[in-house]
mmCIF file of the C-alpha atoms, coordinates in Angstrom:
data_MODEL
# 
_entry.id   MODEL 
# 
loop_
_atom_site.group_PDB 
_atom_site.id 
_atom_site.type_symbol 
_atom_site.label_atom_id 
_atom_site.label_alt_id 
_atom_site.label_comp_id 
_atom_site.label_asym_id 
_atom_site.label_entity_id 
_atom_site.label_seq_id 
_atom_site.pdbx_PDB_ins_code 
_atom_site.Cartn_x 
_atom_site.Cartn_y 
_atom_site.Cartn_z 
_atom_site.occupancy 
_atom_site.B_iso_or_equiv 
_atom_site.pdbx_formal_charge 
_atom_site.auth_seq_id 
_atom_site.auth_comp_id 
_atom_site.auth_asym_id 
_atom_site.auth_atom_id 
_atom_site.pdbx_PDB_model_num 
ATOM 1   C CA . UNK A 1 1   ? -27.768 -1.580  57.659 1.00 0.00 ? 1   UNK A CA 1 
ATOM 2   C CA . UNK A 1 2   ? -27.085 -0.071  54.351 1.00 0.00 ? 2   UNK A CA 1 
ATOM 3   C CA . UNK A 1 3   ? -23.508 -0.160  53.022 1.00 0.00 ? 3   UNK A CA 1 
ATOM 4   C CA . UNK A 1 4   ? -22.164 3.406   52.940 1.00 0.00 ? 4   UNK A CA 1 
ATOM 5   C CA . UNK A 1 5   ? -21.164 4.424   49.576 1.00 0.00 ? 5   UNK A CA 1 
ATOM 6   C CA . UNK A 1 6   ? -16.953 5.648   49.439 1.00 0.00 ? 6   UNK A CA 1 
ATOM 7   C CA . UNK A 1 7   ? -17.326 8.129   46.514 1.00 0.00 ? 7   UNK A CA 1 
ATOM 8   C CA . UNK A 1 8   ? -13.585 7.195   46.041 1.00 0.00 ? 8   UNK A CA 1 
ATOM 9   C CA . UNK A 1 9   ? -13.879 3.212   45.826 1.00 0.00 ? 9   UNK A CA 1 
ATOM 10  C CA . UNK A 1 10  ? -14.225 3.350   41.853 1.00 0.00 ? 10  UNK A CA 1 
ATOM 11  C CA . UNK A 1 11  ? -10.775 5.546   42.070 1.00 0.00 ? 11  UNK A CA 1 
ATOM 12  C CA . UNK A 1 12  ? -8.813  3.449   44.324 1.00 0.00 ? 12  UNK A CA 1 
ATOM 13  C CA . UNK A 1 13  ? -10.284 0.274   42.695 1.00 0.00 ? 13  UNK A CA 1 
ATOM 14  C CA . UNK A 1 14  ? -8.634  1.480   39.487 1.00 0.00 ? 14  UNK A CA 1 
ATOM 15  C CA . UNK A 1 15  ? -6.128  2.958   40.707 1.00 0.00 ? 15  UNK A CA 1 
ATOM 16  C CA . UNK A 1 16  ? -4.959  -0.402  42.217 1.00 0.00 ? 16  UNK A CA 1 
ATOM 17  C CA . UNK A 1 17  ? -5.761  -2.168  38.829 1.00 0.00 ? 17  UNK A CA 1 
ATOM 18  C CA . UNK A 1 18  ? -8.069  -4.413  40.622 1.00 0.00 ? 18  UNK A CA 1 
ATOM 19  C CA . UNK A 1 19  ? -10.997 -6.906  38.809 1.00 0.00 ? 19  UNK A CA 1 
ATOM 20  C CA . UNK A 1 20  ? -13.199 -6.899  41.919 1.00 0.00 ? 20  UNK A CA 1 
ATOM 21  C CA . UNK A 1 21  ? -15.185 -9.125  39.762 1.00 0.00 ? 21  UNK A CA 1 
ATOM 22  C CA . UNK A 1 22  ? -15.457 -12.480 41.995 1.00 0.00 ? 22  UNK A CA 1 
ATOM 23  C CA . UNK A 1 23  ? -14.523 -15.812 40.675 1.00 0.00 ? 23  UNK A CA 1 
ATOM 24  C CA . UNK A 1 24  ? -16.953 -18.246 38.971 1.00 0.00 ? 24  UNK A CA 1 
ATOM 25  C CA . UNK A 1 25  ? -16.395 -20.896 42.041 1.00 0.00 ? 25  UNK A CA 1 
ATOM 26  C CA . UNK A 1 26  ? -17.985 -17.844 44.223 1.00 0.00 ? 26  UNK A CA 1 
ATOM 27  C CA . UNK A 1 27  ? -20.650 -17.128 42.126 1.00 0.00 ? 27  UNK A CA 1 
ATOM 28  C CA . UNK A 1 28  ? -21.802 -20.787 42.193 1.00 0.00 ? 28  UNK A CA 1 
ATOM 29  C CA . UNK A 1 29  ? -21.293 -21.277 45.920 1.00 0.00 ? 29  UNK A CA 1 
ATOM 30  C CA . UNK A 1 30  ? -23.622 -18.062 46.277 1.00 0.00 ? 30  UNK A CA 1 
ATOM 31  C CA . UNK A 1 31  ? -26.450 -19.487 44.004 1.00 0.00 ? 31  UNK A CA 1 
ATOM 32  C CA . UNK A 1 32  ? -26.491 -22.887 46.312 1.00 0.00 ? 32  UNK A CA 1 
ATOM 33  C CA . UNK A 1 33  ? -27.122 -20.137 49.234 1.00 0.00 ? 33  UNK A CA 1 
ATOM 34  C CA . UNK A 1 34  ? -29.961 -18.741 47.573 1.00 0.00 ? 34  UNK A CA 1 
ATOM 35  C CA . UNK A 1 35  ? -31.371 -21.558 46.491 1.00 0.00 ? 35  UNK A CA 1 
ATOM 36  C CA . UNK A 1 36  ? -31.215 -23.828 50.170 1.00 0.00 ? 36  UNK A CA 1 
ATOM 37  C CA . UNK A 1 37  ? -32.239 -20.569 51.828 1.00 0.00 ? 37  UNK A CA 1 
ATOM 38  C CA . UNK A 1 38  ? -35.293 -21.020 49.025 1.00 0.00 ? 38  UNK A CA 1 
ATOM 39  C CA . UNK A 1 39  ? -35.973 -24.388 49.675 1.00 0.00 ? 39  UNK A CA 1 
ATOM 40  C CA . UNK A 1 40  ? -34.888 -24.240 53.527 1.00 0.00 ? 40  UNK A CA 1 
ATOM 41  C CA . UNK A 1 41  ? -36.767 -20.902 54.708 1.00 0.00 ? 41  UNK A CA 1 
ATOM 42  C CA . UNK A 1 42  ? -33.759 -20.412 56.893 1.00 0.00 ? 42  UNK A CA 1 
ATOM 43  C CA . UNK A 1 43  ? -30.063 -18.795 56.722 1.00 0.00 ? 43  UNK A CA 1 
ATOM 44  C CA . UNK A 1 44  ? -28.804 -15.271 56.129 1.00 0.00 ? 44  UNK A CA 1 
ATOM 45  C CA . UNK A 1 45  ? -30.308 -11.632 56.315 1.00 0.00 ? 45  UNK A CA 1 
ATOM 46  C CA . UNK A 1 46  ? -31.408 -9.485  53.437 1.00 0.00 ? 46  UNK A CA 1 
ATOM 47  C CA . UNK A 1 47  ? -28.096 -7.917  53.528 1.00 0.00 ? 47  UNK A CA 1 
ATOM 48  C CA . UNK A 1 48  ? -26.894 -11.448 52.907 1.00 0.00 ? 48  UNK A CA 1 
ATOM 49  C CA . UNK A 1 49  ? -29.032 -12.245 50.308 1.00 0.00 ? 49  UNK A CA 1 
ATOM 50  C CA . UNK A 1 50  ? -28.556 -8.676  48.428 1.00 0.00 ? 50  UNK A CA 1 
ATOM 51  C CA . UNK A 1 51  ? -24.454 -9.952  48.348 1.00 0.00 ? 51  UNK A CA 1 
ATOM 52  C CA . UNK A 1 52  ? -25.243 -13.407 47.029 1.00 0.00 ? 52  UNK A CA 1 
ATOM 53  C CA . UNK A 1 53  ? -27.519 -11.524 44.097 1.00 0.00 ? 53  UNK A CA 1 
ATOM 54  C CA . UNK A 1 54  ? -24.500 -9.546  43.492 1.00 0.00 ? 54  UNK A CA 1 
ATOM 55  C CA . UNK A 1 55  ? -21.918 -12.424 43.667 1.00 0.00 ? 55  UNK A CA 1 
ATOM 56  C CA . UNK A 1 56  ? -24.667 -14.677 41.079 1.00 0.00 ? 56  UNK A CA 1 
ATOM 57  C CA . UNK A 1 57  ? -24.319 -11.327 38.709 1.00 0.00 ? 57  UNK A CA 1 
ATOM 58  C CA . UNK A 1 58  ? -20.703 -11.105 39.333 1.00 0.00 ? 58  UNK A CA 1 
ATOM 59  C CA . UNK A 1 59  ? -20.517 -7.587  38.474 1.00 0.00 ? 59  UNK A CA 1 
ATOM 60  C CA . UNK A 1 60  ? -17.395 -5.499  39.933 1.00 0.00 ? 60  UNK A CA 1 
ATOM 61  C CA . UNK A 1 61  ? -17.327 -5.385  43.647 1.00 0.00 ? 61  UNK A CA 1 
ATOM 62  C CA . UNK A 1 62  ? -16.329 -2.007  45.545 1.00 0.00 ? 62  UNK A CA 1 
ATOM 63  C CA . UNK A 1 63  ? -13.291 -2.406  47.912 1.00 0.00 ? 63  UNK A CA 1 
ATOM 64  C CA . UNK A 1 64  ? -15.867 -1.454  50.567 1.00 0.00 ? 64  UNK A CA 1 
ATOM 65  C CA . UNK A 1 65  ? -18.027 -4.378  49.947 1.00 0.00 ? 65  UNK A CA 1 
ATOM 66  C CA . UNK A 1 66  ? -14.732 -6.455  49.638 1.00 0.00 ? 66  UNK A CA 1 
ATOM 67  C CA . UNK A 1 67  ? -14.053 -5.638  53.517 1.00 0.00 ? 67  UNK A CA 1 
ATOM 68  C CA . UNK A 1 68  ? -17.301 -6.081  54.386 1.00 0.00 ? 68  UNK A CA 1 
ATOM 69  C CA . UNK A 1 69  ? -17.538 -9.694  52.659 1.00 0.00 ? 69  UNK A CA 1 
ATOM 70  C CA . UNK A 1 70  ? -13.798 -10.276 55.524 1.00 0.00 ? 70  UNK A CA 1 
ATOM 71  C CA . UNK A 1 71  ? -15.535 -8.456  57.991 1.00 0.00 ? 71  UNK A CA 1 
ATOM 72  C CA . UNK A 1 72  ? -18.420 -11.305 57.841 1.00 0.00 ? 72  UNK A CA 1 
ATOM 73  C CA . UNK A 1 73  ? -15.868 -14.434 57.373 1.00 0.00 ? 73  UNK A CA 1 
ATOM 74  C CA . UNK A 1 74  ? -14.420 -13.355 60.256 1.00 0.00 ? 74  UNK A CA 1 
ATOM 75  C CA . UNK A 1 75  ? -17.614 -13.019 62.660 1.00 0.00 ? 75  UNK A CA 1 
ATOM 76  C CA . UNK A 1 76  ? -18.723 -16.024 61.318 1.00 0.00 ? 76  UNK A CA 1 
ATOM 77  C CA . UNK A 1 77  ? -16.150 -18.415 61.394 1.00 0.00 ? 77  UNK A CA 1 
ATOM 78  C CA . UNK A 1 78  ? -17.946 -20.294 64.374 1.00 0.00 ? 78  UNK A CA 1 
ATOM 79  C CA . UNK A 1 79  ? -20.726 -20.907 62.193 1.00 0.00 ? 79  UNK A CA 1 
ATOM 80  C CA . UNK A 1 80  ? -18.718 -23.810 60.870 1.00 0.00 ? 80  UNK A CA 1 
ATOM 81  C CA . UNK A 1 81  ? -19.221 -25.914 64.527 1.00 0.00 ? 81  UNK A CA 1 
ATOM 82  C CA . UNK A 1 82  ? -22.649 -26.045 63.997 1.00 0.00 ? 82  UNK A CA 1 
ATOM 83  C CA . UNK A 1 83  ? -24.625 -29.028 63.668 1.00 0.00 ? 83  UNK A CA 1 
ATOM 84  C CA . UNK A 1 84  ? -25.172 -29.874 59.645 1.00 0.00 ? 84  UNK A CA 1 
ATOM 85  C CA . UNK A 1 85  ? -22.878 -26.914 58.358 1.00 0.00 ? 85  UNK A CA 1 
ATOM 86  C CA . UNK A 1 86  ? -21.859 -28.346 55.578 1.00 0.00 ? 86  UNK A CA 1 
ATOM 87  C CA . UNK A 1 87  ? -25.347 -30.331 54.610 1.00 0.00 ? 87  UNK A CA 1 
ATOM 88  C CA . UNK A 1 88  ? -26.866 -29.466 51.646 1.00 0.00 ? 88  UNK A CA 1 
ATOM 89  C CA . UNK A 1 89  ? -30.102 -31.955 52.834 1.00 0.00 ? 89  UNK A CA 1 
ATOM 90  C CA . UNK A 1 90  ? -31.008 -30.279 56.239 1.00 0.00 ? 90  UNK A CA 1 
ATOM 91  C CA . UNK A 1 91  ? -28.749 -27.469 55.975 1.00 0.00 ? 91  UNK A CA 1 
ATOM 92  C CA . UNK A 1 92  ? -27.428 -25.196 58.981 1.00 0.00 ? 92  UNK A CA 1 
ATOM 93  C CA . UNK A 1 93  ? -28.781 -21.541 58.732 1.00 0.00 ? 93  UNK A CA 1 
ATOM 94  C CA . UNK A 1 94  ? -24.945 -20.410 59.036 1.00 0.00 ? 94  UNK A CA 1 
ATOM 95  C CA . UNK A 1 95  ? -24.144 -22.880 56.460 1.00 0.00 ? 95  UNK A CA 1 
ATOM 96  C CA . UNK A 1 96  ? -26.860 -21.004 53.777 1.00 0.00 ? 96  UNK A CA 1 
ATOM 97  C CA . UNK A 1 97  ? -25.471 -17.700 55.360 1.00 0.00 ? 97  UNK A CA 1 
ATOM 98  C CA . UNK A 1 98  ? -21.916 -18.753 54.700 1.00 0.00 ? 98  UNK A CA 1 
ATOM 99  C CA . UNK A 1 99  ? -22.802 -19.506 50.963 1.00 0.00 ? 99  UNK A CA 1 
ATOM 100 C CA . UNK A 1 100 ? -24.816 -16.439 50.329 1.00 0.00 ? 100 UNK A CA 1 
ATOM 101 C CA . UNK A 1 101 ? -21.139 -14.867 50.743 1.00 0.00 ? 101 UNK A CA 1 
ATOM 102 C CA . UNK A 1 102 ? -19.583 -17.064 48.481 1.00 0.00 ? 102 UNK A CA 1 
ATOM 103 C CA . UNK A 1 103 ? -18.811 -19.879 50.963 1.00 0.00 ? 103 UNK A CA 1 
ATOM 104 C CA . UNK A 1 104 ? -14.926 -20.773 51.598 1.00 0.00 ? 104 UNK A CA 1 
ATOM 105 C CA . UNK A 1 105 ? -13.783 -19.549 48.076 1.00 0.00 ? 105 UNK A CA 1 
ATOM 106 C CA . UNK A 1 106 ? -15.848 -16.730 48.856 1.00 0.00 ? 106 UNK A CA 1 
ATOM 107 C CA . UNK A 1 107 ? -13.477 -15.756 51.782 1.00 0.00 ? 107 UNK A CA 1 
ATOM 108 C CA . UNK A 1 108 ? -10.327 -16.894 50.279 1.00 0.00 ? 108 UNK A CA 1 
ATOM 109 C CA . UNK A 1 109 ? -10.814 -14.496 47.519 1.00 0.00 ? 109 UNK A CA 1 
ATOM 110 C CA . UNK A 1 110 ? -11.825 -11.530 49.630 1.00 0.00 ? 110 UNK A CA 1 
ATOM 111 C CA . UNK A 1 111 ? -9.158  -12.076 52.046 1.00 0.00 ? 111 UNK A CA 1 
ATOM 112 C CA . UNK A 1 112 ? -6.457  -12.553 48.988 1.00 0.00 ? 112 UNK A CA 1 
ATOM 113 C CA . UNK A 1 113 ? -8.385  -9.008  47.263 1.00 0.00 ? 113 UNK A CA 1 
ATOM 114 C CA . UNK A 1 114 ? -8.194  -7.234  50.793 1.00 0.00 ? 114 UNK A CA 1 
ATOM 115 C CA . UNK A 1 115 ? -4.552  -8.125  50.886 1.00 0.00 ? 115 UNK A CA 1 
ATOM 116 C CA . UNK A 1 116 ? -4.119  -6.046  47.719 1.00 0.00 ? 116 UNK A CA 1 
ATOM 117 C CA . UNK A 1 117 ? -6.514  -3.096  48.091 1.00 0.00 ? 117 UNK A CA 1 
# 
């Protein structure tokens, strides 16, 4: 499902003084995503891998995307009982999943940025 564009993100963001711009630790997390779901064939949608490409580019999130990066944590929290979550040889698909959002820094900085917005 496409992300529905807020015509007033770019206001608030500013507005707030935000950098939506997530942190290097993300970034990295969401390049080991891609690159297991490469190697893998498994873990995350195309919705999941458009974030990661944005989180690799770290260019300035919108607020909306911000919630929607919680919103995902949140559902996906039970991911983390899976067999191999975790294992970067015979990874979990909600372990690549989890990275292509930015992985546990991932949701500690959206939570911390939600907190704010």
């Amino acid at each position: 499902m496409p992300q529905a564009y807020d015509p007033f993100d770019e206001i608030r963001r500013e507005a707030l003084g935000l950098d939506l711009v997530p942190p290097q630790i993300v970034s990295d997390n969401a390049a080991r995503g891609l690159a297991l779901r490469q190697k893998f064939g498994r873990g995350g949608t195309e919705i999941g891998v458009a974030r990661a490409e944005e989180l690799v580019a770290r260019t300035g999130l919108t607020p909306h995307t911000v919630k929607r990066m919680v919103s995902f944590f949140a559902r996906h929290e039970v991911d983390k009982r899976a067999k191999n979550f975790g294992n970067d040889d015979n990874p979990s698909a909600g372990y690549v999943a989890w990275l292509l959002w930015g992985g546990d820094e991932g949701r500690k900085w959206a939570v911390e940025v939600k907190g704010r917005i």
